[in-house]
N, C-alpha and C positions, 0 to 999 in steps of 0.2 A: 383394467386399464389397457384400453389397446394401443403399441407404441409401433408409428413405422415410421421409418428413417430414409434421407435420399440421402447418400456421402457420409461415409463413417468418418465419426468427431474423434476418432483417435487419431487418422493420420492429418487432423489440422495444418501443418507443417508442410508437408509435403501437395498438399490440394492444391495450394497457392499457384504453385510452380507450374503446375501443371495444364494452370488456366490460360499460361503465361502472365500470371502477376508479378513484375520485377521485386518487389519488395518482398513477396512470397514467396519468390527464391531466394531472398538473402534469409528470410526467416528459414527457411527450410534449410540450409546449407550451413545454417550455423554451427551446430553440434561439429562439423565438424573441421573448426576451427581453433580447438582448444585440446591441451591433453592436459593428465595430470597422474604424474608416482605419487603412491604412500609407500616407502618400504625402510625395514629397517635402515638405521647408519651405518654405512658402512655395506652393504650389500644391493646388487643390483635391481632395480627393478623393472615394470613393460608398462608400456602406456595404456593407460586406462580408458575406456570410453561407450559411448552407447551401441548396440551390437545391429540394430536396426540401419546402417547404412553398410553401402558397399561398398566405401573405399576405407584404408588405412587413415588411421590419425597420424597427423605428422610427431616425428621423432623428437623430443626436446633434448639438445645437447646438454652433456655435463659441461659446468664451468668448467674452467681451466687455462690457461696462458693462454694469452691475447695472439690471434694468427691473423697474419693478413691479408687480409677480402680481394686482392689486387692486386695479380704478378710482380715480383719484384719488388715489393713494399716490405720494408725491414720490419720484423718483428720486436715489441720494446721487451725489456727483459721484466721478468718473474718481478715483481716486486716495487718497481720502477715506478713513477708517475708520469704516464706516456702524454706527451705535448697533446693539445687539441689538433693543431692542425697537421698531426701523422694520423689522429684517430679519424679526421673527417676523410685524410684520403685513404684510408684502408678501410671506410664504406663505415664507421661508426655512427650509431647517431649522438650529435655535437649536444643534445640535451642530456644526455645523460652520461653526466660529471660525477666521477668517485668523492666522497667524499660530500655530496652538497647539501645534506641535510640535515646536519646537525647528530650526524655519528660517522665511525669513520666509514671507510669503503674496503671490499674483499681486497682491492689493489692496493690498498694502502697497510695489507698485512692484517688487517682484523677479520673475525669469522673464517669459519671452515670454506668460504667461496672461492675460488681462487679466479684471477682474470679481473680486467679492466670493465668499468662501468657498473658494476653491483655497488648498492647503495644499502644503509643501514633506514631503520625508522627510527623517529627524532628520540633522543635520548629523555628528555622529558615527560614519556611515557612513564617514567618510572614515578615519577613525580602525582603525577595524575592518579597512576595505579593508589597508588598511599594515599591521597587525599579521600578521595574514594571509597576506600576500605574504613579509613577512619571514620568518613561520617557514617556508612552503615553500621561498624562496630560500638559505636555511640548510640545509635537509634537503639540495640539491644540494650547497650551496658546499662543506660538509664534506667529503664525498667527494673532490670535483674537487681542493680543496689538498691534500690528503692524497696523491690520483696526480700531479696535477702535482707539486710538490713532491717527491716521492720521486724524481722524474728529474731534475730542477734545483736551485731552491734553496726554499723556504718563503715568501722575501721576494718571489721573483718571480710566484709563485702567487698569494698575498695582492695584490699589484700587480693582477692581472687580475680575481680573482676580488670583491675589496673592492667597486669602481667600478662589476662589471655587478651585483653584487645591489642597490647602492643606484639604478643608472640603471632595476630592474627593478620596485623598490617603490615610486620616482619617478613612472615612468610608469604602473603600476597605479593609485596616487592621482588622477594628474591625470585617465584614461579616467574614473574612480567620480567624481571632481567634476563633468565637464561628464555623467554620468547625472543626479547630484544635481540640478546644477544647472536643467536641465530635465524635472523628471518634476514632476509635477504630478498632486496629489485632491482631487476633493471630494464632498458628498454633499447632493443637495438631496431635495427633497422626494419625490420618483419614481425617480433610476436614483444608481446609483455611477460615480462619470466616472473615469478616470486617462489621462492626455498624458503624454508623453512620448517624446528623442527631439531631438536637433538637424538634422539633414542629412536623415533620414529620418525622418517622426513617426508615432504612433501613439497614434491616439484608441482608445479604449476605452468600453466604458459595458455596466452590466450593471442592469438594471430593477430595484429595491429589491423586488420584490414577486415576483420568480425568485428571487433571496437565498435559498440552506440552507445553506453552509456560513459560516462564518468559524474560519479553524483559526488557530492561533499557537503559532508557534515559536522557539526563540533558542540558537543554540549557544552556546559557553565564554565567546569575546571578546563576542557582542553582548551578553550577561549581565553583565557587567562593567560595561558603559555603561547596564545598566538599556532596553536596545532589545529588539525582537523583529520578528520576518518575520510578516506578515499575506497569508494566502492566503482570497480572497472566490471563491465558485461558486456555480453554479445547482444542483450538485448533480449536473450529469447529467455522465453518463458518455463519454470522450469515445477513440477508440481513438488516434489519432494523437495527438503531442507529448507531451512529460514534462511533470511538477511544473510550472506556475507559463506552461507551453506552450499550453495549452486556451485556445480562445476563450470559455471559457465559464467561466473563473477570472482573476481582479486580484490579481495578488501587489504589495503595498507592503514593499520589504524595504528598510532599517529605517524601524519608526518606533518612539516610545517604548512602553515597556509600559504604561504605564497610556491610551496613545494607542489603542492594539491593543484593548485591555479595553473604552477608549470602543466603539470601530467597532462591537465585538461587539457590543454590547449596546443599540445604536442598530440596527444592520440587522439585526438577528434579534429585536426587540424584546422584549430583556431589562432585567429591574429593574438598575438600577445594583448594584455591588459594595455590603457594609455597610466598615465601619471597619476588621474585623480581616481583609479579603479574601474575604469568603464571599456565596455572592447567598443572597436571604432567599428563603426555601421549599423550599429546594436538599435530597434527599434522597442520602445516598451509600449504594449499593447494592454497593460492594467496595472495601476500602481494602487497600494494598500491605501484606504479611507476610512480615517476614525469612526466615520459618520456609519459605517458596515457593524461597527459593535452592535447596534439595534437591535439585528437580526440574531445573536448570539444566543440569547434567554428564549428566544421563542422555538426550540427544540426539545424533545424528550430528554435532550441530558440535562436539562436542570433540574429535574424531578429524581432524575436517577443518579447525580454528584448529592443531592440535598440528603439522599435515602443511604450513599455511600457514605456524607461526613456524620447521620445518625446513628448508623453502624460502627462508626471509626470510634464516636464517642465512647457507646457502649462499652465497647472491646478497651478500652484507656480505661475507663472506671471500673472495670474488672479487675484491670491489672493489679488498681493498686489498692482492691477490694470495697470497693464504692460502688456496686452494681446497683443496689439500690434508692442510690441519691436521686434518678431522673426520678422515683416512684413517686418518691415521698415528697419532691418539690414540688410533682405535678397538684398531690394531694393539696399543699400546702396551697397553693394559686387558684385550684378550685373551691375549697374553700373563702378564700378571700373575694376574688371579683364572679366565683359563677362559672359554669359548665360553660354556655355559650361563648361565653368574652375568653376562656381559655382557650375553646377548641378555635374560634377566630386567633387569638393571636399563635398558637402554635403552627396553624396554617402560615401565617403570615411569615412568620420567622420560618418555615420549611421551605418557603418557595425566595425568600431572601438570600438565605445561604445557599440554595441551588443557583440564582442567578448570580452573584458576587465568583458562585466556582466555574462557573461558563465564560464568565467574561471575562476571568484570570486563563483558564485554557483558552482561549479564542485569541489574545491577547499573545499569549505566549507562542503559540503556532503559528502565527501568520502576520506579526510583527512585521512590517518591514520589507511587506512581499512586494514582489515587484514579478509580471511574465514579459520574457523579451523575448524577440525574433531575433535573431544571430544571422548574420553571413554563413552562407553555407546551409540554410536549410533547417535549424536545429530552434526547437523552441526551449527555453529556461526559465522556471523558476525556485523563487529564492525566496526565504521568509525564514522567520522564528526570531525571536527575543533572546531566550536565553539559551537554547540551542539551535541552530543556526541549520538549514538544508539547503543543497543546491539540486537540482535535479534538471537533466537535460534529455529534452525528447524528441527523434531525429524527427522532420513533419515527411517524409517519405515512407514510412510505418502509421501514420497519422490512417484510421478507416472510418473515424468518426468523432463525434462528442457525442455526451449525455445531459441534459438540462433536468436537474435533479430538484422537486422542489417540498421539503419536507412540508407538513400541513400549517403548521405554524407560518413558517417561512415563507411558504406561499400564501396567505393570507394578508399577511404584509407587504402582496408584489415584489418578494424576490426569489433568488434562485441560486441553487452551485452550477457550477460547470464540471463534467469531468471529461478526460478524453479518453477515444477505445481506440486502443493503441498495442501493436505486442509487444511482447519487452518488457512491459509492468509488473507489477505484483497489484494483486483486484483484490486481496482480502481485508475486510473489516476494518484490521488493527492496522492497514495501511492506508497513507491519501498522498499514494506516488501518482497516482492517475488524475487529482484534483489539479485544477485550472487555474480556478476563480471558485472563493470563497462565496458564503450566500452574499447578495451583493444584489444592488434593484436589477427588475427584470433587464433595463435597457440598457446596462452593462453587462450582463450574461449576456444578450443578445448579441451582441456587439464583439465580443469576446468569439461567441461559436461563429460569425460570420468571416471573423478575419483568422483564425484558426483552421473551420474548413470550408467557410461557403457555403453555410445552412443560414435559412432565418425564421426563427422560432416561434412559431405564434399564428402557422396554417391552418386552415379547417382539414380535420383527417374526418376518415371514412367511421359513419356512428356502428356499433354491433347492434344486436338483435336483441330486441327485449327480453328475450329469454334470456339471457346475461343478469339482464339488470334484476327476473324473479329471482335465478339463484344466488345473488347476492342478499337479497329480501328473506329468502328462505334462510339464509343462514345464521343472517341479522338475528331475525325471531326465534329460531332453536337457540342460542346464545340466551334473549331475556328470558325464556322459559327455564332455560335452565340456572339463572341470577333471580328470575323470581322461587324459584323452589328451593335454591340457598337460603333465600331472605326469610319466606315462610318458615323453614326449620328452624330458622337460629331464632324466631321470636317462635315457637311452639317450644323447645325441647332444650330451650338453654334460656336461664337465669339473666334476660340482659333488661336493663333499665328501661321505663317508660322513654326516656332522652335519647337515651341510647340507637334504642328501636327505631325512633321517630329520625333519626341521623341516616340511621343503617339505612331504612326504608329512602329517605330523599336521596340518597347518592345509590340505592340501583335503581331506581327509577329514570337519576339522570343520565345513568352510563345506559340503560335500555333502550332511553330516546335519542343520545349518541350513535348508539349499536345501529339503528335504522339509517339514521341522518349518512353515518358514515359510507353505509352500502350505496345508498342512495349516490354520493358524490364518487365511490366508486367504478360506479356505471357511468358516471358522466365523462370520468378520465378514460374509459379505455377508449382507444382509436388508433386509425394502422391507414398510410397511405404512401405511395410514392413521389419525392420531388426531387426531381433529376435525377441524377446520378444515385443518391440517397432512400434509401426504404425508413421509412418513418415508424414505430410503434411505439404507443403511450399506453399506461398503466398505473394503480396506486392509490391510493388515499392517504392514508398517511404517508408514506413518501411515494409520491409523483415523481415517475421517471418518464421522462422521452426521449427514446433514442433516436439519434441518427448516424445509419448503418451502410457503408459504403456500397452498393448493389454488386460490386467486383470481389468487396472482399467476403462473399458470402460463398462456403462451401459445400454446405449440405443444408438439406433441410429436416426437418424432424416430426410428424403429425403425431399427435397423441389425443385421443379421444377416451373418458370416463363414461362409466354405466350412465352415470347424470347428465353427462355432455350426448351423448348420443340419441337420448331421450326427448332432449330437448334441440334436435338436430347444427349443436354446437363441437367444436374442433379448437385445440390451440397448434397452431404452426410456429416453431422453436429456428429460427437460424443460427445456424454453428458457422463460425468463422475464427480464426488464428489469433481476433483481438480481444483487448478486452475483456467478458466474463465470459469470453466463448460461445456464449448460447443466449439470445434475444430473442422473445416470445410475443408473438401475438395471442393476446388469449382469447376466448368465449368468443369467437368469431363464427358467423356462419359456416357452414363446412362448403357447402359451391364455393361460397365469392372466396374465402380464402385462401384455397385451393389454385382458382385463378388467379389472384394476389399473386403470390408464389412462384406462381409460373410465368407472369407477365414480371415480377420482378430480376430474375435469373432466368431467361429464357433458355431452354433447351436441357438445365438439369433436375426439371420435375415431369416435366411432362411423359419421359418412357415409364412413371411410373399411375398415371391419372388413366380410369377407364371411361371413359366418357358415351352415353347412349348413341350419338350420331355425331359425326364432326363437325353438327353446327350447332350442338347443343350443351346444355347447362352440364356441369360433371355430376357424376353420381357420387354414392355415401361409399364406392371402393376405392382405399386408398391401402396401396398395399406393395410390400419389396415383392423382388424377381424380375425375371426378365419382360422384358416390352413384349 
């Protein structure tokens, strides 16, 4: 594999800045917006942070008695419940009130905080925690009486098993109370602070003027108590630690809802809610359609929920030593109506409880969605049933969308939306970056037009039929190698005249797939430019096309295989700060893409293209160093 590279994808970050991207200077300047102590109680500690920049991180003060911001301005005393309007003129910010969320505040004498404005998280927490704990200690205990039990007596099993679920929901309460008890926010006029942490503590602070995200969320139990999780970031992108892990995010989990709604709309400087729940100027640009369930079942996760709740079975008829029941009922069924009407109706009932589990998650996640346009620039959405998200994404980090269209889904004329954005999280097990659920094409369309000003549904530029052999060639190595399975298993294993003749029809028809599929592969790939935008499509089973902001492209990346160069093909990779970072043209001519490339970002490929005369086609050297 030959790899050459234009702009090293590490300093993504800082590229931006340098292009004069305004947005790619705030992304790049983020880091150092934020610090953060872990050290023990009681002993000092230094501000933490990444080593990669040249200035100091700012110092986060210890709490401590309230001083005033403003010659002459009387200080209230230690203890005291300082009037609002001495705090707004000694420069406090007026939103954040001791006391306002349903525990008390450091000024009010509780927790080791000391000073005005530090707030507690909802006391309710605790409440949550135990429900919680209970029902997962329920999910085991079930089981465990049921085996013990079966070997002894019932009374003796409850004897054991009663004592450690409640010494297990005991002791989870009392770790969430001494959290409670010590966590500690507030929000003055310049950064977001949170403490917490008994034995070992940890200061936080995150600059009010880094602030892009506040997202909110609340699963089953904290919606009951009217709570929700508040997760605050700078936005930027961080590769190490999960959710709520980043030094560069404040998760306050819980506080109340209407608490959460405050924070937002205080650090991202939005208009208050009105009466009925709504912010005044608010544009909704997509609201949830039953009619979208449709699209739900025609994904590979109903294949793969149906093979999860087969599994789930199994593992339950173990527990309580039934592993054999599915054997012997299948026996019993083929016996009675016949091989064929069983292996039909077992199909039947596998792909029914795949779709019933698709459309109960589909259902549950995007309940109730609604994406709005905000005053000020910031897009929102909001969905889920029974746990509830809010996520908000400033459109000035906005470098593009993606029109994602799995094969299923797209057969049916529809599509997702996502957007490449920094600030996100792009992995798998997330969908912060999701838009628009699969949804017909002309609301996708519609969505990425008033989002970024794309409109989806162009003629891009075709590849080279050598693309489309090595697609063909791979296809065929695959059946060759599903035919020489199939031969063996009917040569050198014991399997049924039924059986065989089953086996043989289904690789036969996954062979004729394996072709069909390459085939529509080759049709998806395409790469062009419109406008501002760099276009590249790819996929078969999931069809992606992105659209890629031409500014926010920072490097490029060529990579060429033994097979790719044989067949005088290139894939050209652009790296840029959003997003998954790296969007690939693939199996593309190596001239035209080349040129691609260079007429897309003019001026940062070209010191490295060697070209035979400077009015002619590029040649096969592409390669770092100097011009």
């Amino acid at each position: 594999m030959n790899d050459s590279s234009s702009g090293d994808p590490s300093a993504e970050h800082a590229a931006p800045s340098e292009r004069g991207d305004p947005a790619g200077r705030a992304a790049s300047g983020e880091r150092g917006g934020s610090a953060e102590r872990a050290t023990p109680s009681g002993r000092s500690g230094h501000a933490a942070g990444p080593v990669d920049h040249a200035f100091d991180l700012p110092t986060v003060p210890a709490p401590g008695p309230a001083t005033s911001a403003t010659p002459g301005a009387a200080a209230a005393a230690p203890g005291s419940a300082e009037p609002v309007a001495a705090r707004h003129a000694a420069g406090a910010d007026p939103a954040a009130e001791p006391g306002a969320d349903g525990g008390p505040s450091a000024s009010g004498g509780a927790g080791a905080e000391g000073g005005p404005g530090w707030l507690a998280l909802h006391r309710d927490t605790l409440k949550v925690t135990g429900i919680w704990v209970f029902i997962l200690a329920l999910g085991g205990a079930i089981p465990t009486t049921i085996g013990v039990g079966s070997g002894t007596s019932y009374g003796i099993a409850l004897a054991w098993v009663v004592p450690a679920v409640a010494l297990v929901v005991l002791g989870s309460v009392i770790a969430d109370y001494v959290r409670w008890r010590h966590s500690r926010y507030r929000v003055t006029p310049t950064r977001m602070e949170l403490h917490k942490g008994l034995i070992f503590t940890t200061k936080r602070s995150l600059a009010r003027e880094r602030i892009r995200t506040v997202d909110l969320s609340a699963d089953p139990v904290q919606r009951l108590f009217g709570l929700a999780k508040v997760s605050i970031g700078t936005g930027e992108q961080i590769e190490a630690g999960g959710p709520g892990q980043s030094p560069q995010t404040l998760v306050l989990d819980p506080v109340s809802r209407d608490e959460g709604e405050r924070l937002r709309a205080l650090l991202l400087d939005r208009a208050p809610l009105a009466a009925d729940g709504t912010e005044p100027g608010v544009r909704v640009l997509a609201r949830w359609d039953p009619g979208w369930l449709r699209f739900a079942p025609l994904s590979f996760w109903t294949f793969a929920l149906a093979g999860i709740a087969v599994g789930g079975l199994f593992q339950v008829l173990n527990w309580f030593g039934r592993e054999s029941l599915p054997v012997d009922a299948t026996r019993d069924i083929v016996e009675d109506i016949g091989a064929t009407q069983t292996l039909v109706l077992f199909a039947v009932v596998f792909v029914l409880v795949g779709v019933v589990a698709t459309l109960a998650l589909t259902l549950e996640a995007w309940w109730a969605y609604r994406l709005e346009r905000e005053p000020g620039g910031t897009l929102r959405v909001r969905r889920g049933l029974l746990t509830t998200r809010s996520v908000s994404i400033e459109e000035q980090r906005i470098r593009g969308v993606e029109i994602v269209e799995p094969l299923g889904v797209r057969s049916a004329g529809a599509a997702r939306v996502d957007v490449v954005t920094t600030g996100l999280r792009t992995d798998p097990k997330s969908e912060a970056s999701t838009l628009l659920p699969a949804a017909p094409m002309t609301v996708a369309a519609s969505v990425a037009a008033a989002v970024a000003g794309v409109r989806p549904g162009g003629r891009l530029r075709r590849h080279p039929a050598a693309a489309r052999a090595r697609r063909l060639r791979w296809a065929l190595a695959a059946d060759a190698v599903l035919a020489a399975v199939v031969v063996w298993l009917a040569v050198a294993s014991p399997v049924r005249d039924f059986w065989a003749i089953v086996l043989t029809v289904l690789a036969a028809a996954a062979c004729v797939a394996l072709v069909l599929l390459a085939g529509d592969a080759y049709r998806s790939l395409g790469h062009d430019l419109d406008g501002e935008f760099l276009v590249a499509r790819k996929g078969s089973v999931r069809r992606a096309t992105v659209y890629l902001q031409r500014q926010g492209i920072i490097g490029w990346r060529a990579s060429q295989s033994v097979f790719q160069r044989r067949a005088g093909l290139l894939t050209l990779t652009a790296t840029t700060a959003a997003g998954a970072r790296r969007y690939s043209v693939i199996d593309a001519d190596e001239h035209e893409v080349l040129e691609f490339g260079a007429e897309a970002v003019p001026g940062l490929l070209d010191p490295f293209l060697v070209r035979d005369r400077p009015t002619a086609g590029l040649t096969e050297e592409v390669s770092l160093g100097e011009p």
